[in-house]
Structures are given as C-alpha cells and as structure tokens.
N, C-alpha and C positions, 0 to 999 in steps of 0.2 A: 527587356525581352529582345532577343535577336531579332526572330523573325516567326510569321505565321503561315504555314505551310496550308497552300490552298488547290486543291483538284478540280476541276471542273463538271470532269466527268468522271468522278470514280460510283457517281447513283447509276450513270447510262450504260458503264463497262457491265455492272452485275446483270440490266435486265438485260442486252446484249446476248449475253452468256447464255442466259434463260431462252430466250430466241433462237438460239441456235442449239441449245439442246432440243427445244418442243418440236422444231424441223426437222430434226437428224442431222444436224448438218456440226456435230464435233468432231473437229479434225481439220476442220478447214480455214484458211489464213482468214486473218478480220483484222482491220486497223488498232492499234495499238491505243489505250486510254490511258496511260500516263506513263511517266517513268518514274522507275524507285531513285529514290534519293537516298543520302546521310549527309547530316547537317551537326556543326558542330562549332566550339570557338575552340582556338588553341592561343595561348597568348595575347595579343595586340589583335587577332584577324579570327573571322568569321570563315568557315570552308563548307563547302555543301560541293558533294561529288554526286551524280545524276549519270547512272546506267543508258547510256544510248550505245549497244555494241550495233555492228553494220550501219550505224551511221555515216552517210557522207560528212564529213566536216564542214563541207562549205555550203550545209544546208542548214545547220547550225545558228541561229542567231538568236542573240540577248540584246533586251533593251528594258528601261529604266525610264519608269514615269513616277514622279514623287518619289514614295516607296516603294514600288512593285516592282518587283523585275518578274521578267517573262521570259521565261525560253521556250524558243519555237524548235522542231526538227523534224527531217524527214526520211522515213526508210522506206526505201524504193521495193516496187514487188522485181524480181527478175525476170526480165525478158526472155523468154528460154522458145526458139523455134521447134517446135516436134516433138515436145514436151509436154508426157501426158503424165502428171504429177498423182504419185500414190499417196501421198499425204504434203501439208503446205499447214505449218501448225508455226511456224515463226511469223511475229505482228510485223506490220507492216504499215505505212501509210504517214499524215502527219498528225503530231500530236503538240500539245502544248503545258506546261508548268506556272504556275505564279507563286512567286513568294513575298507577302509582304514583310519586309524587312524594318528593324527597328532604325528609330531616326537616328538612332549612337552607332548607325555604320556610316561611312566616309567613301558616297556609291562612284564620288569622283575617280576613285583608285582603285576601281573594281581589276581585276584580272582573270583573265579565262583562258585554259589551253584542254586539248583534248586528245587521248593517250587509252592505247588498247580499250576504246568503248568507253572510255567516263568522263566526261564529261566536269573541270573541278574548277570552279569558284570561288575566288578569293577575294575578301572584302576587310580591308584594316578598320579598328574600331577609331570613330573618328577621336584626335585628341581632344578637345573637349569633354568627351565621355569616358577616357580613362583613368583610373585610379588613379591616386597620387595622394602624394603623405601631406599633411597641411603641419608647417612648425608654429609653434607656439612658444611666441616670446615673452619672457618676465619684465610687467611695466613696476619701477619701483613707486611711482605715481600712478594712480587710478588713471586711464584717458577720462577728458572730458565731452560731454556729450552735452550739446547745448538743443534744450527742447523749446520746440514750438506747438503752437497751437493755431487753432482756425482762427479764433477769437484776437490771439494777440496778433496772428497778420491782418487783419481787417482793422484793428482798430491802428497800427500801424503806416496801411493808408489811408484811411480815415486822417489821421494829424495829420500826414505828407496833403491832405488835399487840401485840410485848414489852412497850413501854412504856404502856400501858393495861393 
C-alpha cells in the first residue's frame, strides 16, 4: 500500500456548512477544509497532485515525520479598501492535509514543485521495495544444508566444558 489518505476536518466542513445554512448565511466566504487530491504510482514513483489554485507558494510547506507527510497552505482573503462585496463564495484561510504513506517509498527523495494551482508530489519507490526478477540457477549437486538443533549445541558445550 502506498499511502493512506487522512482529512481532518472533512466531519467539521459538513456541519460548517449546516451552520451556515441554519443562519442564512450561504454565500459567504468560510475557510477552506481541505484540498482535493489524486494520488497515483506511475512506474518507480508515487505522485499525488493537491488543488491549491490562489495559493501563495511560499505559504506552502511539506514536512515528513516517519510516514506522514503534511501539507500545510494558506489562501489569503483580499484586502480590498471600499469594498462592499455582493458575494465572497471563494475559501479562503489555512488549511492542512496528511498522508500516511507506505514504508516502500524513499521520503529522502521526495520532490515538490507548484504550477497553475497544483500543487505535485513526487516520491520514488524505494529500491528495496521494487520488483525485480530473482534467476534461478541449476545445481547438478543437491546444496548441502547442515542441520542443527538446541540439543546438539548444548551438548556441544557441555563436552567443550568437560574437556577444559
């Protein structure tokens, strides 16, 4: 398994929603409860792309504890002077993502860059965990395999202690 896709707040977004319907209040900007993702392996690497459009980029940060990685981000509301706003229905505010990822990615070599709003993640699967052909060679001899037991190492040391 790659990874385990975890939301925080996607219970808090719906009653949210619910709160601002019981007020009257749809139509009005509210912070943002997560971002949509796609997540995928293509080859050797793991990619997950995450919708942050009007994001600042240098608000942007990943970081990586064990398996988790987190992305944090922030979309600012705009400052507008004399600005009496007919509708403000774009999220806004900060929000955050977890994903726990499997131990067969390679989080040393993660890569991130960020391009009209997405936010894409690239994660190589570590060598260790990928495929590969195993050969199998013809022995014209059986190998030998020489068996032990508990009994015959104890009694082993047992003589080794006689004979000292």
């Amino acid at each position: 398994m790659m990874l385990t896709a975890y939301d925080p707040f996607a219970a808090t977004s719906a009653a949210f929603r619910a709160l601002d319907q019981l007020a009257g209040r749809t139509g009005t900007a509210r912070a943002l409860s997560g971002m949509p993702m796609d997540a995928y392996r293509v080859g050797d690497k793991f990619v997950a792309h995450f919708d942050l459009p009007g994001v600042d980029p240098g608000s942007i940060d990943l970081s990586i504890e064990g398996t988790t990685l987190t992305v944090t981000a922030e979309r600012s509301v705009p400052q507008l002077e004399n600005a009496e706003w007919a509708v403000a229905e774009r999220p806004y505010g900060s929000y955050t993502r977890q994903l726990v990822l499997g131990r067969s990615l390679d989080t040393d070599r993660l890569e991130a860059s960020y391009h009209d709003g997405v936010l894409t993640v690239s994660i190589p699967v570590a060598e260790k965990a990928r495929a590969r052909k195993i050969t199998v060679t013809r022995a014209d001899v059986p190998a030998a395999v020489e068996g032990r037991t508990i009994e015959h190492e104890s009694a082993g040391r047992e003589q080794r202690a006689v004979e000292s």
